[in-house]
Backbone as XML, in Angstrom:
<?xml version="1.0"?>
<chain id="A" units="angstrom">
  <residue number="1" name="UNK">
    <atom name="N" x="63.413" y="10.869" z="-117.115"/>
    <atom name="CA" x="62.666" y="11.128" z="-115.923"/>
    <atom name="C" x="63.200" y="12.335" z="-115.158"/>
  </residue>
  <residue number="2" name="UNK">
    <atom name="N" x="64.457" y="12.398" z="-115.261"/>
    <atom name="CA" x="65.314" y="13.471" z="-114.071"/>
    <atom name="C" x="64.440" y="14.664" z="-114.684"/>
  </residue>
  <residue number="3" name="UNK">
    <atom name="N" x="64.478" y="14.970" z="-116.253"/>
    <atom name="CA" x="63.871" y="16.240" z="-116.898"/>
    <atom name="C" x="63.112" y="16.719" z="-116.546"/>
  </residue>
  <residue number="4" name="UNK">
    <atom name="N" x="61.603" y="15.838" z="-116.243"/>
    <atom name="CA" x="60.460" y="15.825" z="-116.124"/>
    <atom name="C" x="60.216" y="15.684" z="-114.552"/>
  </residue>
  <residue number="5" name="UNK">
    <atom name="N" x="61.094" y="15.897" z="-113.254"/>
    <atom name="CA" x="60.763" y="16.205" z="-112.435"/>
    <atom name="C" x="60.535" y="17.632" z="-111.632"/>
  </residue>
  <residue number="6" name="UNK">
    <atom name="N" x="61.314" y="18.162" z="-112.494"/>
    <atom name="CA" x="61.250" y="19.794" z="-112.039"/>
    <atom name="C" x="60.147" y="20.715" z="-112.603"/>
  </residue>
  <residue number="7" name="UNK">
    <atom name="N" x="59.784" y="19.957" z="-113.642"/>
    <atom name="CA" x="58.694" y="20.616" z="-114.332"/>
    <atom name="C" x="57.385" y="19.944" z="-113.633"/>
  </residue>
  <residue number="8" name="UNK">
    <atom name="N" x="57.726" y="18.819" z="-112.776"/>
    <atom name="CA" x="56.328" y="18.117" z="-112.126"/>
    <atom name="C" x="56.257" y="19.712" z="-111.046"/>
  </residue>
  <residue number="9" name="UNK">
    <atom name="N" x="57.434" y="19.094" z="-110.471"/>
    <atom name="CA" x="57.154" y="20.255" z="-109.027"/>
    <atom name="C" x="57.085" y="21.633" z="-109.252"/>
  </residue>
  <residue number="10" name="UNK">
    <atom name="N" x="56.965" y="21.970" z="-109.998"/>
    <atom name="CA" x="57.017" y="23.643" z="-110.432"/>
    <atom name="C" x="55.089" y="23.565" z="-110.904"/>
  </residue>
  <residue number="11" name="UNK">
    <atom name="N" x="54.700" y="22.898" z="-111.391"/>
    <atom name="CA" x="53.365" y="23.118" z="-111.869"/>
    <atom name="C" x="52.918" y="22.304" z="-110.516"/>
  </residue>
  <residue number="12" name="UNK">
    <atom name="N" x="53.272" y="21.665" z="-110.001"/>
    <atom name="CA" x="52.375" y="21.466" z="-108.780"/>
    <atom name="C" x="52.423" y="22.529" z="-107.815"/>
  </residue>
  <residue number="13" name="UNK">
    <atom name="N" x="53.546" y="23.311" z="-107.508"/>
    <atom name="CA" x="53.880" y="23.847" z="-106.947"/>
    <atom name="C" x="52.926" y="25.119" z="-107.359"/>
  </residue>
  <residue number="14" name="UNK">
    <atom name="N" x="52.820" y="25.465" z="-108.664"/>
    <atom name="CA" x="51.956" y="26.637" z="-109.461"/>
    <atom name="C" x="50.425" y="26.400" z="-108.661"/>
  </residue>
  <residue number="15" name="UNK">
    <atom name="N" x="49.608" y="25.455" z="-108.852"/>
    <atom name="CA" x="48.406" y="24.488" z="-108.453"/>
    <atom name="C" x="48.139" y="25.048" z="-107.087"/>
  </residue>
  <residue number="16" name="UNK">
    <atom name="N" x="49.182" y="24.514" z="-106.167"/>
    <atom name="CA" x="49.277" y="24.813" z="-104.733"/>
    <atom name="C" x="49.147" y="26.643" z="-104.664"/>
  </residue>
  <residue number="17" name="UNK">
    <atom name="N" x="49.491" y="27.244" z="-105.018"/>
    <atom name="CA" x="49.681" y="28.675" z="-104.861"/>
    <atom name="C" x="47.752" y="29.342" z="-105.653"/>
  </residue>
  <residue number="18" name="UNK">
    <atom name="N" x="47.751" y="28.891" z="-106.310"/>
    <atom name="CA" x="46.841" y="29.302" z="-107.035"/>
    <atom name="C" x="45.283" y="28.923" z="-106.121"/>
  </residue>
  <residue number="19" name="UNK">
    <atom name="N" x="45.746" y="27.941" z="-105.712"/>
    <atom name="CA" x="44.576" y="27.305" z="-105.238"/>
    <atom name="C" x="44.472" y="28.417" z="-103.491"/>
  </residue>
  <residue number="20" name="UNK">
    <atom name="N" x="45.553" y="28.262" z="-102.985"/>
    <atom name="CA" x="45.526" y="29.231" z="-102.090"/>
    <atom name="C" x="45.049" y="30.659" z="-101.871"/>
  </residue>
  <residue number="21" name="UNK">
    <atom name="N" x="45.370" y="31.047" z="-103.149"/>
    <atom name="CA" x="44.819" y="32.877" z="-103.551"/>
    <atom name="C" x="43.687" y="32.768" z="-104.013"/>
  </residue>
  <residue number="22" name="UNK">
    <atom name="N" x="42.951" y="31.462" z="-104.146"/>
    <atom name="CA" x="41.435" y="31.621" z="-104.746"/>
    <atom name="C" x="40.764" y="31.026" z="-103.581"/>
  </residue>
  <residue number="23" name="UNK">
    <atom name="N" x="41.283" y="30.464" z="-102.051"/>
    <atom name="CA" x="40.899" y="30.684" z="-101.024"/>
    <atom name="C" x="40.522" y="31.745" z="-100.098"/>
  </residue>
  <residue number="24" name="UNK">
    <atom name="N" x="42.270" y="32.317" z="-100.355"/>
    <atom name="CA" x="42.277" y="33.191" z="-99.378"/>
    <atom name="C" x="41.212" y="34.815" z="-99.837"/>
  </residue>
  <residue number="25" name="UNK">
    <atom name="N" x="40.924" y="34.582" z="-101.539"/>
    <atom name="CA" x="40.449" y="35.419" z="-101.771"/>
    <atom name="C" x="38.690" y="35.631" z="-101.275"/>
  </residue>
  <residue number="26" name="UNK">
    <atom name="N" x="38.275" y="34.622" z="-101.303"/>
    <atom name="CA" x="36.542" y="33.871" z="-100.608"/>
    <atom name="C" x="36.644" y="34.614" z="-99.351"/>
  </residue>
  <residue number="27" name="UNK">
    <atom name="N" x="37.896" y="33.905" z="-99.038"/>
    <atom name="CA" x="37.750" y="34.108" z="-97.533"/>
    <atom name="C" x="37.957" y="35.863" z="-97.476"/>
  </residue>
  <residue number="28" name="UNK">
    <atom name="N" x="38.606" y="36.466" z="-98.125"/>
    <atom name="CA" x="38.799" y="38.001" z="-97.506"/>
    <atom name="C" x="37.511" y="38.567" z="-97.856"/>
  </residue>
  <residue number="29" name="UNK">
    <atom name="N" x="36.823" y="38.005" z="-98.792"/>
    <atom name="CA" x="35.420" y="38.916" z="-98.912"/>
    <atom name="C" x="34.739" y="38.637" z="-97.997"/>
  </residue>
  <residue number="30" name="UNK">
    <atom name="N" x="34.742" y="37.800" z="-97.277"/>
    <atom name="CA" x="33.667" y="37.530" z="-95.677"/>
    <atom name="C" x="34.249" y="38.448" z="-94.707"/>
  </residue>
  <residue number="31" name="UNK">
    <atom name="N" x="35.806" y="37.842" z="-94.612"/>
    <atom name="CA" x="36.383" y="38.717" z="-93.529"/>
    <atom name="C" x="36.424" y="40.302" z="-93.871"/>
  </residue>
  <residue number="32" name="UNK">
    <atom name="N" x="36.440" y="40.931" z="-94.833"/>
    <atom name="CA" x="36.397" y="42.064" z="-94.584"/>
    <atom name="C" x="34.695" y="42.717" z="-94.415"/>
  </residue>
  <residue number="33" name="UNK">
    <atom name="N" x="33.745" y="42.029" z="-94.847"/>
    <atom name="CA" x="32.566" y="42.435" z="-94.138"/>
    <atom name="C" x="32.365" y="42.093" z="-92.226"/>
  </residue>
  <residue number="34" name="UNK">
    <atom name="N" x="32.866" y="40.920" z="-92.298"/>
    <atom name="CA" x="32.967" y="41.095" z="-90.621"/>
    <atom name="C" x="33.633" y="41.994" z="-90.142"/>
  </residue>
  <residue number="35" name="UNK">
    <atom name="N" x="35.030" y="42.236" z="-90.417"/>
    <atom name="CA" x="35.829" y="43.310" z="-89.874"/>
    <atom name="C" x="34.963" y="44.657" z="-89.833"/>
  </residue>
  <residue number="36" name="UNK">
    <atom name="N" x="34.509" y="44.959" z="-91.029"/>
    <atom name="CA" x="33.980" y="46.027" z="-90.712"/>
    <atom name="C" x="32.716" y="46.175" z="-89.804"/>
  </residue>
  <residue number="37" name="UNK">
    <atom name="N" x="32.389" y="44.656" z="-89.777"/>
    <atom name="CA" x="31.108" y="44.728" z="-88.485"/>
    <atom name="C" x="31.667" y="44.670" z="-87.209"/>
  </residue>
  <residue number="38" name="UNK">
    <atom name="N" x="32.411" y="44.645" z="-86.972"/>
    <atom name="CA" x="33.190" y="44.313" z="-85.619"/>
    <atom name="C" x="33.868" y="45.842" z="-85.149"/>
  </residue>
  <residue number="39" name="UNK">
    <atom name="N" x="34.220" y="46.501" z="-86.274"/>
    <atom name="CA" x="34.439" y="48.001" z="-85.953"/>
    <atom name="C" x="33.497" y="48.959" z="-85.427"/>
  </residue>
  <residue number="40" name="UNK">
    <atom name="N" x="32.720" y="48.841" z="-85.992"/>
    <atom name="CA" x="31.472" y="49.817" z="-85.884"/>
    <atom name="C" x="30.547" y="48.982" z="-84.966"/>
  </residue>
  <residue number="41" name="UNK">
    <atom name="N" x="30.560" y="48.043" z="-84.218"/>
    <atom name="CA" x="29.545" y="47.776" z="-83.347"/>
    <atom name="C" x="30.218" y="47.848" z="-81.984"/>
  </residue>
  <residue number="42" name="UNK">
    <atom name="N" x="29.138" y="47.983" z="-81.109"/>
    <atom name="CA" x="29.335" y="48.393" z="-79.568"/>
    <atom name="C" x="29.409" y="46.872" z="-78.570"/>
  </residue>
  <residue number="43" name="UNK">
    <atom name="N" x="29.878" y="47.018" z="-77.427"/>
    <atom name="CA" x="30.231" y="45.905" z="-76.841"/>
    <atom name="C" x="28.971" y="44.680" z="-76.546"/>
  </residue>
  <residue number="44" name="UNK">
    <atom name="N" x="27.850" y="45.188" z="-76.870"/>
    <atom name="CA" x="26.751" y="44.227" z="-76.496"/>
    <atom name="C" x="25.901" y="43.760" z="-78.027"/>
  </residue>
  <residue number="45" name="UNK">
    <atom name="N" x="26.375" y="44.103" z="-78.925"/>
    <atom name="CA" x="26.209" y="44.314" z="-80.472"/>
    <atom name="C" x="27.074" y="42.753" z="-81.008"/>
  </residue>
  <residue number="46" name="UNK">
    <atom name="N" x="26.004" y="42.018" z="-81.716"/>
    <atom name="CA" x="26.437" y="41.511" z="-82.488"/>
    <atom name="C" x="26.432" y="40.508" z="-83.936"/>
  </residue>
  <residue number="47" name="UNK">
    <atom name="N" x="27.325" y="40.689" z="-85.067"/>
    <atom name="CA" x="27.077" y="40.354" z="-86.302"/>
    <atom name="C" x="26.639" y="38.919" z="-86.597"/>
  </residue>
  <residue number="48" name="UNK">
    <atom name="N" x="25.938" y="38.541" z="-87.339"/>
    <atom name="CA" x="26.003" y="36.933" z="-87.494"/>
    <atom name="C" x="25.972" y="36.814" z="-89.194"/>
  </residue>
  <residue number="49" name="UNK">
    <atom name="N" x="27.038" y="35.543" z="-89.979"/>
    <atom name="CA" x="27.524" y="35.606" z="-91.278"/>
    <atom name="C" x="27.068" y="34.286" z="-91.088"/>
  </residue>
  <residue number="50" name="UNK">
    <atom name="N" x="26.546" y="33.692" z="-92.482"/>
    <atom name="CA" x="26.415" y="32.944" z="-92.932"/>
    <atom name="C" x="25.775" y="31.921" z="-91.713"/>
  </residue>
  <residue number="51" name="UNK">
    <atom name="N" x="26.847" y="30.785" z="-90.932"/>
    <atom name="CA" x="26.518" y="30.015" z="-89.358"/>
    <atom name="C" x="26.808" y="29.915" z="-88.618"/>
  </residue>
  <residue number="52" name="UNK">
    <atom name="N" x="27.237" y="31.653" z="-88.174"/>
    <atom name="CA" x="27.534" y="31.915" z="-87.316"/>
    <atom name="C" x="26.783" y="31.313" z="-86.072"/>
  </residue>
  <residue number="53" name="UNK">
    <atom name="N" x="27.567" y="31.085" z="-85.045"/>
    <atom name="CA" x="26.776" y="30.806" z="-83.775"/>
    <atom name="C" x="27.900" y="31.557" z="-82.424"/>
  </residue>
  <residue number="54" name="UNK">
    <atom name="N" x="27.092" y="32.039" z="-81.903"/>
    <atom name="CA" x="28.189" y="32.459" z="-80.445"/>
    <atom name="C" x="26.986" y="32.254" z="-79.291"/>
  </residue>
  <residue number="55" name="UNK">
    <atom name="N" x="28.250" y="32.159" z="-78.376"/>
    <atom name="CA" x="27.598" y="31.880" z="-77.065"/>
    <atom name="C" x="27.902" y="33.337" z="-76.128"/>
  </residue>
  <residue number="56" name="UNK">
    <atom name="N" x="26.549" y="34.256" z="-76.161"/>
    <atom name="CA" x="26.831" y="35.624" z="-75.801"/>
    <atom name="C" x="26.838" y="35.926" z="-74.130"/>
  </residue>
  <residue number="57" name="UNK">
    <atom name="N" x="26.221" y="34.902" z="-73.459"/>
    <atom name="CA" x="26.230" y="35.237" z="-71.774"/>
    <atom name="C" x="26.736" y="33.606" z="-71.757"/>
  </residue>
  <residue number="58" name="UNK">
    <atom name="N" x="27.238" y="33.692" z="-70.278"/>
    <atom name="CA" x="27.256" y="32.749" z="-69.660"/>
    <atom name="C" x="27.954" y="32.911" z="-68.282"/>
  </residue>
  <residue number="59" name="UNK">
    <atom name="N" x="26.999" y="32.959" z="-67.073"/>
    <atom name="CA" x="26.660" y="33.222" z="-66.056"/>
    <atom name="C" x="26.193" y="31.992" z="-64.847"/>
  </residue>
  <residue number="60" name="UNK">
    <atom name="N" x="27.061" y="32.082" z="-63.844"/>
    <atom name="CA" x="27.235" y="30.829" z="-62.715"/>
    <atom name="C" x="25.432" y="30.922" z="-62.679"/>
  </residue>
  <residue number="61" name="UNK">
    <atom name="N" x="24.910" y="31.948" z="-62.191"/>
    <atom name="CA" x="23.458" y="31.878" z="-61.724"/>
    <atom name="C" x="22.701" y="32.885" z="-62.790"/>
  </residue>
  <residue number="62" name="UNK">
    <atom name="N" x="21.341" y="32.628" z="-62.758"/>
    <atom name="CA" x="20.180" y="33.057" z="-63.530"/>
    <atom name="C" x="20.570" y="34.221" z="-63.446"/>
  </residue>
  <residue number="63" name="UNK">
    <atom name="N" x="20.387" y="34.963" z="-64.961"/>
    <atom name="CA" x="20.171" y="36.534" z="-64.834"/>
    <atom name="C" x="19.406" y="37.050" z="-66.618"/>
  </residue>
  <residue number="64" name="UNK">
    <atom name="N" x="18.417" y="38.077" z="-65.297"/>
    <atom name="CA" x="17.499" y="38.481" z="-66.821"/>
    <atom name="C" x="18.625" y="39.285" z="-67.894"/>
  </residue>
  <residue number="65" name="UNK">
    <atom name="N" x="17.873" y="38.832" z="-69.186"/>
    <atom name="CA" x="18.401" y="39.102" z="-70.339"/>
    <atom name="C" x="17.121" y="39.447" z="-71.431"/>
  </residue>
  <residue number="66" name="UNK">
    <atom name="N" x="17.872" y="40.666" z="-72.131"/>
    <atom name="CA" x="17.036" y="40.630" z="-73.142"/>
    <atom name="C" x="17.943" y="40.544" z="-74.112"/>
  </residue>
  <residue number="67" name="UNK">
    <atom name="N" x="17.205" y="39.933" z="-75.418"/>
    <atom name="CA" x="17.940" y="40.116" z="-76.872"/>
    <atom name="C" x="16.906" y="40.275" z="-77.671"/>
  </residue>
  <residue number="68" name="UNK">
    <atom name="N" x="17.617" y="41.752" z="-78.515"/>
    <atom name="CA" x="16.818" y="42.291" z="-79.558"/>
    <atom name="C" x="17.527" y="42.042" z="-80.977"/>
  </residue>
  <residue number="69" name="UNK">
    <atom name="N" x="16.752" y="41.685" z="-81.852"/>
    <atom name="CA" x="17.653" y="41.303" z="-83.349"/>
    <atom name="C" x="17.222" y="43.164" z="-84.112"/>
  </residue>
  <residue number="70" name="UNK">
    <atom name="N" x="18.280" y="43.624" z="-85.147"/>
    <atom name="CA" x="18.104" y="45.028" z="-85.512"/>
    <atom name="C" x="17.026" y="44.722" z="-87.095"/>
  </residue>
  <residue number="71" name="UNK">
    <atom name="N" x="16.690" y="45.901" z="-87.118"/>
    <atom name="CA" x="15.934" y="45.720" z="-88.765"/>
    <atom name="C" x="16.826" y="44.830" z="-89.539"/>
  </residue>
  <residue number="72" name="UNK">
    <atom name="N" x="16.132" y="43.800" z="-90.731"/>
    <atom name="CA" x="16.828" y="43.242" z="-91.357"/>
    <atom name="C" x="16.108" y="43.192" z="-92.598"/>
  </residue>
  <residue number="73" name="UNK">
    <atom name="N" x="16.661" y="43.510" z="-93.668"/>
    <atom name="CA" x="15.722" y="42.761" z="-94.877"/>
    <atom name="C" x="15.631" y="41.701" z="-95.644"/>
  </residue>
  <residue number="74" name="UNK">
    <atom name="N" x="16.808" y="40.893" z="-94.865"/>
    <atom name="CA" x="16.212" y="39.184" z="-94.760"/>
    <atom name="C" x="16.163" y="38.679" z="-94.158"/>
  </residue>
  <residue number="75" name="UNK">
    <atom name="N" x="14.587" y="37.974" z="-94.637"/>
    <atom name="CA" x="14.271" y="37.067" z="-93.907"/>
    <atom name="C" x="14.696" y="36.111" z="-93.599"/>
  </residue>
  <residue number="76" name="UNK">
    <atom name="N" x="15.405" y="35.681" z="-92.785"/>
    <atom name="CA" x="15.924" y="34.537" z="-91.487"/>
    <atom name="C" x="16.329" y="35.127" z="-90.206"/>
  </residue>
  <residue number="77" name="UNK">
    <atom name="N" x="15.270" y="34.322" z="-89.442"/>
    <atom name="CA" x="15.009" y="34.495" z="-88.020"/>
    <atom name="C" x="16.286" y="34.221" z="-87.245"/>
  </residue>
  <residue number="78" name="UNK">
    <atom name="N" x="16.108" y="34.968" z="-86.307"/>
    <atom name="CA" x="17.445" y="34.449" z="-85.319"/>
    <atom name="C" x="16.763" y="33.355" z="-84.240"/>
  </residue>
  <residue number="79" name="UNK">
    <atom name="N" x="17.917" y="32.234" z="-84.367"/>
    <atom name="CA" x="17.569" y="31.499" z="-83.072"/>
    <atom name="C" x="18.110" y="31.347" z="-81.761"/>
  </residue>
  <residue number="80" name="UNK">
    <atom name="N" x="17.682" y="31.228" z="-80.680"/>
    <atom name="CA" x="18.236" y="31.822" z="-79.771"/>
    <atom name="C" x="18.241" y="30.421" z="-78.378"/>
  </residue>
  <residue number="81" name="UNK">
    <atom name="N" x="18.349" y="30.044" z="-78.546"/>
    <atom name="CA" x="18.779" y="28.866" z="-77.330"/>
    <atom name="C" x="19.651" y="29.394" z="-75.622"/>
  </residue>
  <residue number="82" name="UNK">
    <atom name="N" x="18.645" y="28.860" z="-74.623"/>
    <atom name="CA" x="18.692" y="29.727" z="-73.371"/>
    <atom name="C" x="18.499" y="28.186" z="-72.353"/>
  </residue>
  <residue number="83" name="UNK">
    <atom name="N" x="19.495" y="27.730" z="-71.552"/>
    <atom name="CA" x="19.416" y="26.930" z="-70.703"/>
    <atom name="C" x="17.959" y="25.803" z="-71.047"/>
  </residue>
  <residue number="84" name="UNK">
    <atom name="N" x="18.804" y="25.240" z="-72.115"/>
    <atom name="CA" x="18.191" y="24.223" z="-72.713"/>
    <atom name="C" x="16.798" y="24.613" z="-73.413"/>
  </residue>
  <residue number="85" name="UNK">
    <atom name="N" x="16.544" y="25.918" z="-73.903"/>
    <atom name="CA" x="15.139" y="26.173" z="-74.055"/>
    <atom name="C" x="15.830" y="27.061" z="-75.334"/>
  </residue>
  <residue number="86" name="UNK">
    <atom name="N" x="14.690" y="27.200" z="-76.028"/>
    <atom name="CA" x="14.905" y="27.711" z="-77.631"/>
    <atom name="C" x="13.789" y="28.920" z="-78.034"/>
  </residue>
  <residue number="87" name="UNK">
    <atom name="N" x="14.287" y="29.420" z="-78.878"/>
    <atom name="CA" x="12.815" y="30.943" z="-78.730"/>
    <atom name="C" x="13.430" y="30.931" z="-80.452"/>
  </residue>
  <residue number="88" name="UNK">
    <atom name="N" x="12.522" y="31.528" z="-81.603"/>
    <atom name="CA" x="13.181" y="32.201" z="-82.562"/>
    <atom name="C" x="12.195" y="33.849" z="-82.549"/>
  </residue>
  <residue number="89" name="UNK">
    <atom name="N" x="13.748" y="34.715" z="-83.165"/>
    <atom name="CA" x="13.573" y="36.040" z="-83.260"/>
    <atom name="C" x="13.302" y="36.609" z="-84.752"/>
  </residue>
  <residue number="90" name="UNK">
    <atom name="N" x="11.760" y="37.575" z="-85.457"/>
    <atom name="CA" x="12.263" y="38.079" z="-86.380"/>
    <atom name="C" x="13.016" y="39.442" z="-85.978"/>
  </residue>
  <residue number="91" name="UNK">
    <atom name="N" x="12.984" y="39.874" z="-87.103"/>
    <atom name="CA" x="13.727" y="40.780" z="-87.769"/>
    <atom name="C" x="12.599" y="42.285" z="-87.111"/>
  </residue>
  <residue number="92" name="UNK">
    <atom name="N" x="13.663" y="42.988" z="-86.082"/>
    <atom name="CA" x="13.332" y="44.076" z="-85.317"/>
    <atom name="C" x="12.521" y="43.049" z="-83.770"/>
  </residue>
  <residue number="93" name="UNK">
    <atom name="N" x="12.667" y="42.343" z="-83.601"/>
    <atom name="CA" x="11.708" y="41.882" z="-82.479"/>
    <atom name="C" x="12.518" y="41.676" z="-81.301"/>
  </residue>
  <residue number="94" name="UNK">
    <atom name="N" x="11.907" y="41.427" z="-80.293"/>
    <atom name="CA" x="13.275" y="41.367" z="-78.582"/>
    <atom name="C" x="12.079" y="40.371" z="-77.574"/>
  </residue>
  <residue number="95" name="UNK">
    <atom name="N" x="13.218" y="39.967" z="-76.770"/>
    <atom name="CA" x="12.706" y="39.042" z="-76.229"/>
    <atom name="C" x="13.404" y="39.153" z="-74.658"/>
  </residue>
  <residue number="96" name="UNK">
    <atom name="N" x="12.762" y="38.753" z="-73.648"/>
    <atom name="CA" x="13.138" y="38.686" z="-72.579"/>
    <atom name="C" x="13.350" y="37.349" z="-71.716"/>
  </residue>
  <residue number="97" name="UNK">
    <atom name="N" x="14.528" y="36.777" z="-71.318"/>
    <atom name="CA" x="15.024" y="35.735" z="-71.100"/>
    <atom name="C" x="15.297" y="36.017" z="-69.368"/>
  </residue>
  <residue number="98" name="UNK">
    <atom name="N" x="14.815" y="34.962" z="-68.516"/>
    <atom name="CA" x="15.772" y="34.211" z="-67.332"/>
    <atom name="C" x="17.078" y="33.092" z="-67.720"/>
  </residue>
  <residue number="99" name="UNK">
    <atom name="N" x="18.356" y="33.340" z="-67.655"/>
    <atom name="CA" x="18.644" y="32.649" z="-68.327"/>
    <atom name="C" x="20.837" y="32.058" z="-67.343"/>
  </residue>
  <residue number="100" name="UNK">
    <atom name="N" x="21.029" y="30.952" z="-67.871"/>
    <atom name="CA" x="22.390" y="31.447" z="-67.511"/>
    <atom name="C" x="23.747" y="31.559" z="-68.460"/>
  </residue>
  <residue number="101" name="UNK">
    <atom name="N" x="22.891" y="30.956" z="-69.535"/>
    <atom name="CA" x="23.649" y="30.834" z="-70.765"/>
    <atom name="C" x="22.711" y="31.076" z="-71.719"/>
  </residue>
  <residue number="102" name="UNK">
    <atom name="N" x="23.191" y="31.738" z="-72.950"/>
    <atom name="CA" x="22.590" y="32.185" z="-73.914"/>
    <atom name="C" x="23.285" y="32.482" z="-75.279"/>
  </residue>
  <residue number="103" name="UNK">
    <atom name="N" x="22.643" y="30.876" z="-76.436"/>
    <atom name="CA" x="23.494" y="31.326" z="-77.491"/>
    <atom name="C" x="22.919" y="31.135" z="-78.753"/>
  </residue>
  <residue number="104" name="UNK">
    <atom name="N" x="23.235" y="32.310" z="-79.683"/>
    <atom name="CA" x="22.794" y="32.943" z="-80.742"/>
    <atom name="C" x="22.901" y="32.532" z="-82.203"/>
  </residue>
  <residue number="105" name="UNK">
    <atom name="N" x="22.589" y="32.097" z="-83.233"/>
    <atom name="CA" x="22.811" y="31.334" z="-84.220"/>
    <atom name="C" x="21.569" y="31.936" z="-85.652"/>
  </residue>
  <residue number="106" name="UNK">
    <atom name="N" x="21.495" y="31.933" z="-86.688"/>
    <atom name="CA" x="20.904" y="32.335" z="-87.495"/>
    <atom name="C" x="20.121" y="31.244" z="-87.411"/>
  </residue>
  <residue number="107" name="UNK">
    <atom name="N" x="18.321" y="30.953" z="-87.915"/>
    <atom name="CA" x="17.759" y="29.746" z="-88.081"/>
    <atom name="C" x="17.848" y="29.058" z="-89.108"/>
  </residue>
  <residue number="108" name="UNK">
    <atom name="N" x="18.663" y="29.947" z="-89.702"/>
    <atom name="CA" x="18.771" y="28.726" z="-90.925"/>
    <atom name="C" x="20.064" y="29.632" z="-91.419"/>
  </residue>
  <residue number="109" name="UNK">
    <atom name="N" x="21.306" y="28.975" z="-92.626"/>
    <atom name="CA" x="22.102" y="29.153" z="-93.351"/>
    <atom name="C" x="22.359" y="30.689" z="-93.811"/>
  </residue>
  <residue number="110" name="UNK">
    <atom name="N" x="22.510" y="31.687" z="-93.587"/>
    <atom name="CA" x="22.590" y="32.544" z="-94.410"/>
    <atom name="C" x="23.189" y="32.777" z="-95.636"/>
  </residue>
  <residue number="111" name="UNK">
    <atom name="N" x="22.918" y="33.046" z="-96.509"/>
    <atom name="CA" x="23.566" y="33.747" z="-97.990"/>
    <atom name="C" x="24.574" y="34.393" z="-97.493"/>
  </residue>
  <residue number="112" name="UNK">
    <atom name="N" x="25.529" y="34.358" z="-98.580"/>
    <atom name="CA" x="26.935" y="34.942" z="-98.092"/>
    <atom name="C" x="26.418" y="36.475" z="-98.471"/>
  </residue>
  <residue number="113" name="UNK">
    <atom name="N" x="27.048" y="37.584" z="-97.407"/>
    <atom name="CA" x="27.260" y="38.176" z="-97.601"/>
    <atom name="C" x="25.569" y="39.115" z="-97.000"/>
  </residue>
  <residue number="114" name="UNK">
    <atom name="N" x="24.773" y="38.514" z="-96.463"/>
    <atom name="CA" x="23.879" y="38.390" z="-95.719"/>
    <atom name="C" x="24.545" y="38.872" z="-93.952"/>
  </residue>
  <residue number="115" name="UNK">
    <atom name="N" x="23.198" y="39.566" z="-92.949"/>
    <atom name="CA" x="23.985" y="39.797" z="-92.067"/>
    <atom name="C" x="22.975" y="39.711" z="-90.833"/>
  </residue>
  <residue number="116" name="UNK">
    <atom name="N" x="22.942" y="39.418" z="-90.002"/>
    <atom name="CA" x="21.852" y="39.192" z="-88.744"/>
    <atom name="C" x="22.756" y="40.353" z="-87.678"/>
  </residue>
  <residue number="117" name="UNK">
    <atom name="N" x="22.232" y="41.550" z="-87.313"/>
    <atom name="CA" x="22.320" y="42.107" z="-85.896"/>
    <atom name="C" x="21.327" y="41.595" z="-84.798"/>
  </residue>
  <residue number="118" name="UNK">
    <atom name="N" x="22.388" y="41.602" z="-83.551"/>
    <atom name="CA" x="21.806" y="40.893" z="-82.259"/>
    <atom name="C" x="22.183" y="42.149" z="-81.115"/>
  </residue>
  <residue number="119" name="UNK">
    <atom name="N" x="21.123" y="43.079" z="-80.485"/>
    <atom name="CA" x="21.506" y="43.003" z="-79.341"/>
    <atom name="C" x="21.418" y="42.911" z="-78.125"/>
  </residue>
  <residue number="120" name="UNK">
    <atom name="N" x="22.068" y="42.143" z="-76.947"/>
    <atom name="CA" x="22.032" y="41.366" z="-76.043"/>
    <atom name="C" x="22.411" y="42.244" z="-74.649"/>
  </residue>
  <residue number="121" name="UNK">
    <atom name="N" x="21.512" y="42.547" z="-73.698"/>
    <atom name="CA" x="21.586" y="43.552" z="-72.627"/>
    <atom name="C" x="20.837" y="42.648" z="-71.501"/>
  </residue>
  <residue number="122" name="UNK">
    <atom name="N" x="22.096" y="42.391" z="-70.332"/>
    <atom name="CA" x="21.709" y="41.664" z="-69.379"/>
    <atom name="C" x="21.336" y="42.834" z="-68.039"/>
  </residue>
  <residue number="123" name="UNK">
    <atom name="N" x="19.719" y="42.758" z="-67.819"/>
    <atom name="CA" x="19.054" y="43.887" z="-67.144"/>
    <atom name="C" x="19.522" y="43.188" z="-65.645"/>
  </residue>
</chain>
């Protein structure tokens, strides 16, 4: 038994590592398309991956808002939820909100590697 314990923990130990770099590797292909969306966009600009959801205003009292989604060539709508009220956006379309909170979510799942622009300008 003593033999056969070092060789347990060394291949488990192999398992554990392996399994990690075929995580972390998934994961860097998302993160480096976000990163690079996060570089190149402006402070009212923003990316949405896969389910994504953010909460882009949120404001003690009502204030107009618009949100425009950018050209996309896929199809999935953005959904847009505004003090308990819901709107969906295609692809190039804008919308004008009273609102005090306002938050942003794809309408459905995106494909990896898929990308929704949002942008959000409180008039």
């Amino acid at each position: 038994m003593r033999s056969l314990l070092p060789h347990l923990k060394l291949s488990t130990l192999f398992l554990c590592i392996t399994a990690f770099f075929a995580v972390s590797t998934a994961q860097a292909q998302t993160s480096v398309l976000e990163h690079a969306a996060r570089m190149h966009s402006g402070p009212d600009e923003y990316y949405f991956f896969e389910d994504d959801r953010k909460q882009v205003i949120d404001y003690k009292t009502e204030r107009m808002v618009r949100i425009c989604t950018g050209q996309s060539r896929h199809l999935v709508p953005m959904k847009v939820t505004y003090d308990n009220k819901t709107a969906t956006l295609g692809s190039d379309e804008c919308i004008r909100v009273e609102a005090k909170k306002v938050l942003l979510e794809p309408a459905e799942r995106l494909k990896p590697n898929y990308v929704i622009e949002a942008e959000v300008e409180t008039l």
